[in-house]
matplotlib code that plots the C-alpha trace (Angstrom):
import matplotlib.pyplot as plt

x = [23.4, 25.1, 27.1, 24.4, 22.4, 25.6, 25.9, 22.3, 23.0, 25.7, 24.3, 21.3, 23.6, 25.7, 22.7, 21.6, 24.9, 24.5, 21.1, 21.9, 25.1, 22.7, 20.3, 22.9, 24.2, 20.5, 20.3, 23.7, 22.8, 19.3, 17.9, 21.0, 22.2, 19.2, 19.6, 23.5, 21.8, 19.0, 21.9, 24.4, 21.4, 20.2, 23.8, 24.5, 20.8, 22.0, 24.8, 25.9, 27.4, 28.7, 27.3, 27.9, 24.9, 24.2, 23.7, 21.6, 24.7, 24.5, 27.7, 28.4, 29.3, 30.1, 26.7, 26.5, 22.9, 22.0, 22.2, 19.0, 16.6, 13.2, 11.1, 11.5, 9.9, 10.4, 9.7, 11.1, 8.9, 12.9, 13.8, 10.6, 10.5, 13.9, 12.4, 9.7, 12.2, 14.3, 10.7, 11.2, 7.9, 6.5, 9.2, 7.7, 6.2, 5.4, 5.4, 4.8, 2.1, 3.1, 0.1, 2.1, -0.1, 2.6, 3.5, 0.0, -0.5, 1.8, -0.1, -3.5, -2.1, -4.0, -0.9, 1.0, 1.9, 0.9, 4.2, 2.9, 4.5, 7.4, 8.1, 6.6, 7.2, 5.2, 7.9, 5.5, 4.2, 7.6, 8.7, 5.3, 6.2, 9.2, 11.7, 15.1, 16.0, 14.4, 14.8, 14.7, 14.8, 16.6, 13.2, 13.9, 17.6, 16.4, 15.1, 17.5, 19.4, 15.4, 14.9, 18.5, 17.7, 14.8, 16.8, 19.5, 18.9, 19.9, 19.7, 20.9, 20.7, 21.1, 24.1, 22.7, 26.1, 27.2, 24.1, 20.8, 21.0, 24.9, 23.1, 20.7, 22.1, 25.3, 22.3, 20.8, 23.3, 23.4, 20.3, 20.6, 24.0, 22.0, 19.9, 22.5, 20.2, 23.7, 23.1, 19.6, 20.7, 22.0, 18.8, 17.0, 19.2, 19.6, 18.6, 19.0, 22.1, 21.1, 17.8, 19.9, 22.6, 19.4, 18.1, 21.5, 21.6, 18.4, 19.3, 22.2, 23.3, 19.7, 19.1, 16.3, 15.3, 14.2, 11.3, 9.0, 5.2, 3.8, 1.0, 0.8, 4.3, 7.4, 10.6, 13.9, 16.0, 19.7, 21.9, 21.9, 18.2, 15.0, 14.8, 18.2, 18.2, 17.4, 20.5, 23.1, 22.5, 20.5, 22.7, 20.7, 22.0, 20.3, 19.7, 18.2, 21.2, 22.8, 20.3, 20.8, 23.4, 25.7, 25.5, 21.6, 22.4, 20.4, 17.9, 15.0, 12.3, 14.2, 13.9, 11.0, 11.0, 9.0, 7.6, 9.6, 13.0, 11.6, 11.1, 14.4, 15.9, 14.2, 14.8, 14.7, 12.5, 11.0, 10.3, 8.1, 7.0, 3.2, 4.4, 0.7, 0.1, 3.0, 1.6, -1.6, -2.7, -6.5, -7.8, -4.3, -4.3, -3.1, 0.8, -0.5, -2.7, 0.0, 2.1, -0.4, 0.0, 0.9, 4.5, 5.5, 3.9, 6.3, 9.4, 11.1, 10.0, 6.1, 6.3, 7.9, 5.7, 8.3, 6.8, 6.9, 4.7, 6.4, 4.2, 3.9, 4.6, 4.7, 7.1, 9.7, 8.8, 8.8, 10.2, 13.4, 16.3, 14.0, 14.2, 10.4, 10.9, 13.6, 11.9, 9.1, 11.0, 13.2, 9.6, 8.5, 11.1, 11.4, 8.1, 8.6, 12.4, 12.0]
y = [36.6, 38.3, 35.1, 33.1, 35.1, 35.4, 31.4, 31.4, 33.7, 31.8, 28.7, 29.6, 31.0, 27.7, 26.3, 28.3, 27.8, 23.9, 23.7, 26.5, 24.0, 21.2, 23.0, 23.7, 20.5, 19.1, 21.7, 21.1, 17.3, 17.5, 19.9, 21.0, 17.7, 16.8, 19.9, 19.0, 15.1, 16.5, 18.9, 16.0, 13.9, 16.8, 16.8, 13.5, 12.8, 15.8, 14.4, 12.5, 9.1, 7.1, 4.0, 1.9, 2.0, 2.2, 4.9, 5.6, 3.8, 0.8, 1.2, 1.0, 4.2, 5.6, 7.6, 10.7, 10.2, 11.1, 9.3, 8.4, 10.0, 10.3, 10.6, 7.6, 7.3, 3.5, 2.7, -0.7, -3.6, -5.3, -1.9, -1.8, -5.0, -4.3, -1.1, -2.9, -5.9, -3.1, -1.6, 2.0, 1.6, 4.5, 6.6, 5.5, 9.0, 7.8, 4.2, 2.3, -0.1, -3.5, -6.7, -8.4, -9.0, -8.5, -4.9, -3.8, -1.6, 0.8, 0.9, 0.9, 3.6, 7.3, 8.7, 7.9, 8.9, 6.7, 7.1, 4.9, 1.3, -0.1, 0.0, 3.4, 6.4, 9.4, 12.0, 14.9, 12.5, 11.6, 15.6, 15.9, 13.4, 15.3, 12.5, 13.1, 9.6, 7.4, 3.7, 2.3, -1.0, -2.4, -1.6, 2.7, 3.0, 4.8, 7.6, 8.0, 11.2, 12.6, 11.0, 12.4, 15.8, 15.6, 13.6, 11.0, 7.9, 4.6, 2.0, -1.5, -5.1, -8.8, -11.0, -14.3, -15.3, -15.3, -16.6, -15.1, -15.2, -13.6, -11.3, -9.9, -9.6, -7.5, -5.3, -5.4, -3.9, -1.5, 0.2, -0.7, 1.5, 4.4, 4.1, 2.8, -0.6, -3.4, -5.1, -5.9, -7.5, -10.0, -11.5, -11.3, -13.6, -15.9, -19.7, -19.2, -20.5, -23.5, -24.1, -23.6, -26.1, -28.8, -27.5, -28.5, -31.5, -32.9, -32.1, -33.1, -35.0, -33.4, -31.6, -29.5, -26.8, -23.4, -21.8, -19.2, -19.7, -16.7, -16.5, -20.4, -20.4, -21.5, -19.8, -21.5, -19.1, -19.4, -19.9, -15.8, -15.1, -15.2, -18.5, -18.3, -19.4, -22.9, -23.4, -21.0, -21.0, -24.6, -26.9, -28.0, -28.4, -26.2, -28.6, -25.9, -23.7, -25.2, -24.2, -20.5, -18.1, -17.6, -13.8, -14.4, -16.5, -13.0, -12.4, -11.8, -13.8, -16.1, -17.7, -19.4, -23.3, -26.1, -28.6, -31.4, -30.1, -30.3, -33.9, -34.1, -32.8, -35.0, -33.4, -34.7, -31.4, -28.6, -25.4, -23.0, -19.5, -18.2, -14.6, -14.7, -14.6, -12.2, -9.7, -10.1, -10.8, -11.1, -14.3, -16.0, -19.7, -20.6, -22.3, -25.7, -26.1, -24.9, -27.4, -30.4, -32.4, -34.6, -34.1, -32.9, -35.8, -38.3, -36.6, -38.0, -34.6, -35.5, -39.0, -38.6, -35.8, -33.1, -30.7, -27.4, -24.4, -22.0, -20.7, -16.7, -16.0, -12.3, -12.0, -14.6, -11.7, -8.8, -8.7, -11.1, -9.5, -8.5, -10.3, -11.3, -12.6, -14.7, -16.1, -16.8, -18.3, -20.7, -22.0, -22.7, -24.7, -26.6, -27.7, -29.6, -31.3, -31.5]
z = [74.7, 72.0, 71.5, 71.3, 68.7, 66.3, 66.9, 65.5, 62.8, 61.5, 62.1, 59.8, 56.9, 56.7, 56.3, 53.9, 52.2, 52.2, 51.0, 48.0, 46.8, 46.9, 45.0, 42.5, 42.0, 40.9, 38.9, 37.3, 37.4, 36.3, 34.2, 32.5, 32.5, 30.2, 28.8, 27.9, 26.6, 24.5, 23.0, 22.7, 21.0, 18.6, 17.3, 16.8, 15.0, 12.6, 11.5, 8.2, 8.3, 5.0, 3.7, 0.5, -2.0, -5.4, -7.7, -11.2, -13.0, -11.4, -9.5, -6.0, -4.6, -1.1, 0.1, 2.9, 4.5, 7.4, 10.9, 12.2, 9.7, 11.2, 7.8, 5.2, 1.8, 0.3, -3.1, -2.3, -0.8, 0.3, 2.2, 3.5, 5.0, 6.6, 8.3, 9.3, 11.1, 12.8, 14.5, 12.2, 10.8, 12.3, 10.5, 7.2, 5.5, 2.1, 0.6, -2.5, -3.0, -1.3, -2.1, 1.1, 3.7, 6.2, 4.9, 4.0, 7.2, 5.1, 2.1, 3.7, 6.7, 5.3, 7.4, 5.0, 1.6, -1.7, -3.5, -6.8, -7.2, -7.4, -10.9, -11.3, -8.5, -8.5, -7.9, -6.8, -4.2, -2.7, -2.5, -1.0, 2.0, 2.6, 3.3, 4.8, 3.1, 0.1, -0.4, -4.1, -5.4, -9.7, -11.0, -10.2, -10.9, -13.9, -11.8, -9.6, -10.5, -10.1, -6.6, -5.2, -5.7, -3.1, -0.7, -0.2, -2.0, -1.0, -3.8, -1.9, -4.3, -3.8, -4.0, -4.9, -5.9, -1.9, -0.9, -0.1, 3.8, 3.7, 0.9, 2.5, 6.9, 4.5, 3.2, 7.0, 8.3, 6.0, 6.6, 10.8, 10.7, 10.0, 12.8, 15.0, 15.3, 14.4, 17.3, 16.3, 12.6, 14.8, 16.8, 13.9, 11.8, 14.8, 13.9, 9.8, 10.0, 11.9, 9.6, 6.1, 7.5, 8.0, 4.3, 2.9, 4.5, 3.2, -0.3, -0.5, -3.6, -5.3, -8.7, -9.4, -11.9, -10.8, -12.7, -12.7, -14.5, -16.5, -18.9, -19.0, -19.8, -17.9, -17.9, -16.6, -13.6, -13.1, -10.7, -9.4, -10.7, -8.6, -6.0, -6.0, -2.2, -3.3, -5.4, -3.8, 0.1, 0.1, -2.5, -5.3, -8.6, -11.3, -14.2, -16.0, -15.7, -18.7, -20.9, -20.3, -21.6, -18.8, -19.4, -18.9, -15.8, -13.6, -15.9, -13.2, -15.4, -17.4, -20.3, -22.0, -22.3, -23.3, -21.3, -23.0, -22.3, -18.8, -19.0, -20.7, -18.0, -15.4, -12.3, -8.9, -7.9, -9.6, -7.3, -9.4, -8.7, -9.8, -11.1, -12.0, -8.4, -7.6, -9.5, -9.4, -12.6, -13.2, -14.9, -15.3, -15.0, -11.5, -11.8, -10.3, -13.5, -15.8, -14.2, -14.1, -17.7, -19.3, -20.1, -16.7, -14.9, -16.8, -14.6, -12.1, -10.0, -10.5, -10.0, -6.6, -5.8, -6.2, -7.9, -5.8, -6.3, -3.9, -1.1, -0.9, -4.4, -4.0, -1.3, -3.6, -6.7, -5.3, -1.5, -2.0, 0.3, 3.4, 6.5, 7.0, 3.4, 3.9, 6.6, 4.6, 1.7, 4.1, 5.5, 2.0, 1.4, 5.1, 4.6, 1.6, 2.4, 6.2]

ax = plt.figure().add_subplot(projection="3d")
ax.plot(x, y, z, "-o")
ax.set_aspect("equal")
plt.show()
């Protein structure tokens, strides 16, 4: 009997034994294995990675900022359309007023801070959103130093001169290496390769001149201005680029012309944005009107029905480098060549 009782006995405290080390290795594997995650997570998320940006000077510049910020002030509608692509809207703490329908849940969102616009910030709003990171566009270089002492600032432009697709997925990636989003620059440049080549195709051997309409004026763009796209990425030749000082070939609104030089030129095309529009400008002729006389209908461009008043004005003005822009500016033009 005694036997049999210290069988028992042992018996019981072997299983004891097993069930305690199985115990222990949940433990070990589950809570402070999330414990050892969350720590793992809280220490990557606080640290600083290096990116190439602008500064206040104009020059590019290596940038600490840090990885994964989870509060974002934007005072640029470009940035903010890139935020918006890579699904980091809800991040977004304070922004500037947009007039894109397709960004307007972030200026009409009471969560979020009114930092001004985006040629004028207010600075007391953006300390007031208390950003870890703030986005700024050409238009607020001249505030930067200001900016950068309330948070990181990260000042990203346009290349039109290697193309506005290359342009802006190089930005792109940019901003998704701070959130560890690459991979996702990727799918959402897939097919603008394919739909420039098709663009290219169908003007090949075509000139144009590139043009903006203001105040029932029109101004001539070159080559690395605004609607650069059509020129640099889709092939046309800029007839009007001759006319402009090669040092004003970026000038973002161009220079004033008549209408005669534009039927001296005699394009095959003229694509026109309504800055009117853009900006919103009460009472301004539309650029369709400006466009419709006498002078311009003796072109080449308005005989064969190629003059072009660019769809979604303000997204070619004020949102050119974002994704969902280039989208939209690549549709404006498929629907008139394709």
């Amino acid at each position: 009997m005694k036997n049999k009782a210290t069988k028992s006995i042992l018996s019981i405290v072997a299983a004891i034994i097993v069930v305690v080390t199985i115990i222990g290795v949940v433990f070990n594997n589950g809570f402070l294995g999330n414990l050892k995650k969350e720590k793992a997570s809280a220490q990557q998320h606080n640290k600083n990675i290096t990116i190439k940006s602008y500064n206040g000077e104009e020059k590019l510049t290596d940038l600490k900022v840090p990885y994964d910020p989870q509060r974002i002030a934007v005072l640029d509608l470009s940035s903010l359309d890139m935020i918006d692509s890579l699904g980091l809207g809800d991040r977004v703490v304070g922004s500037t007023t947009t007039g894109i329908d397709y960004l307007s849940k972030y200026e009409n969102n009471k969560d979020i801070v009114n930092l001004g616009n985006v040629k004028e910030a207010d600075i007391e709003a953006v300390m007031e959103s208390k950003p870890d990171v703030i986005f700024i566009g050409t238009r607020l270089a001249g505030i930067y130093d200001k900016l950068s002492k309330i948070a990181p600032v990260v000042y990203l432009k346009t290349q039109p001169e290697i193309g506005m697709v290359d342009s802006t997925k190089h930005n792109a990636r940019i901003v998704a290496s701070m959130f560890g989003k690459e991979k996702e620059v990727d799918k959402l440049f897939k097919g603008y390769k394919e739909r420039i080549e098709k663009l290219k195709e169908a003007a090949k051997g075509k000139n144009a001149v590139i043009g903006l309409v203001t105040s029932g004026s029109v101004n001539l763009l070159g080559d690395t201005s605004r609607l650069s796209l059509i020129v640099n990425d889709i092939g046309f030749k800029n007839l009007g680029q001759s006319e402009i000082d090669p040092k004003e070939s970026s000038s973002p609104h161009g220079k004033e012309v008549s209408f005669e030089l534009l039927a001296k030129l005699n394009p095959d095309y003229i694509f026109i944005m309504d800055r009117d529009q853009a900006i919103r400008r009460k009472g301004a002729a539309l650029a369709s009107q400006v466009m419709d006389n006498e002078i311009v209908n003796s072109t080449k461009a308005a005989k064969d029905g190629h003059v072009v008043v660019l769809d979604d004005p303000g997204v070619w003005y004020m949102a050119e480098g974002g994704i969902t822009a280039l989208d939209r500016m690549i549709s404006s033009v498929e629907k008139v060549l394709l």
